[in-house]
N, C-alpha and C positions, 0 to 999 in steps of 0.2 A: 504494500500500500504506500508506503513512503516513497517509495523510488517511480512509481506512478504520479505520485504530486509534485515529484521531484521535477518530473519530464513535465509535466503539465504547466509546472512554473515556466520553465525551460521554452518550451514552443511559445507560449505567453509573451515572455520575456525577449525571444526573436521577431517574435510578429511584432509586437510593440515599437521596437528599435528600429528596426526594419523598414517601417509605416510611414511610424511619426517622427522616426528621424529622435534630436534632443527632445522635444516635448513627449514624444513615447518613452524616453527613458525617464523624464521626469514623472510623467503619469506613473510609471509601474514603480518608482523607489516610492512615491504616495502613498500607491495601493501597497507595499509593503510598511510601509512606516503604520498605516493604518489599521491592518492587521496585527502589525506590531501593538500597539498603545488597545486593540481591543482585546488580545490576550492578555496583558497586563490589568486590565479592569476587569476581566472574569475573573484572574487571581486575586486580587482585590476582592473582589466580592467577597468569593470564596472564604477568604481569610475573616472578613466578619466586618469588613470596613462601610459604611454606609453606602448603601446603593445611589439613594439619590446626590449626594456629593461625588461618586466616583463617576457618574452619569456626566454630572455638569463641567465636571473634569476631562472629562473623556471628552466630550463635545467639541469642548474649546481647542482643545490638543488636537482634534483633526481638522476640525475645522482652521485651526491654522496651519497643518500641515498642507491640508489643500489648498489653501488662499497664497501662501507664499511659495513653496515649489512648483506650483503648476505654473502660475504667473509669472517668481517672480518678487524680489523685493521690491515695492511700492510705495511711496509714502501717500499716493493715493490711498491705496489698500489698506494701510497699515490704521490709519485715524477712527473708519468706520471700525475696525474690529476690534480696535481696542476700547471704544466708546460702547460699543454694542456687548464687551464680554464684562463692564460694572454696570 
């Protein structure tokens, strides 16, 4: 099974590149950073830490993973999200 998601990443990760060129390799380290930070909030959970906190935590962390590597540091970008995450 592992060595199936392995490949699966794999062909993902060429078509990606491949495609979109830099912004496909930016898409897919998102898609990884994002799956990253959402296992980390099941262990979290897991662990006894409050869901609704690790939720609005989690949110923000992807939500800024995708607003600034997909794009891009911005200081357009940067004003709305930081005003929007208090």
């Amino acid at each position: 099974m592992n060595q199936a998601i392995f490949s699966l990443t794999f062909i993902l990760f060429i078509l990606m590149v491949s495609i979109g060129g830099k912004r496909g390799l930016n898409a897919f380290l998102s898609l990884f950073y994002n799956v990253t930070v959402f296992i980390i909030l099941i262990i979290m959970i897991a662990l006894g830490f409050d869901p609704i906190i690790c939720t609005v935590i989690g949110s923000l962390l992807i939500s800024s993973i995708l607003l600034f590597n997909t794009n891009g540091y911005n200081k357009q970008d940067y004003r709305p999200h930081v005003f929007l995450s208090f």
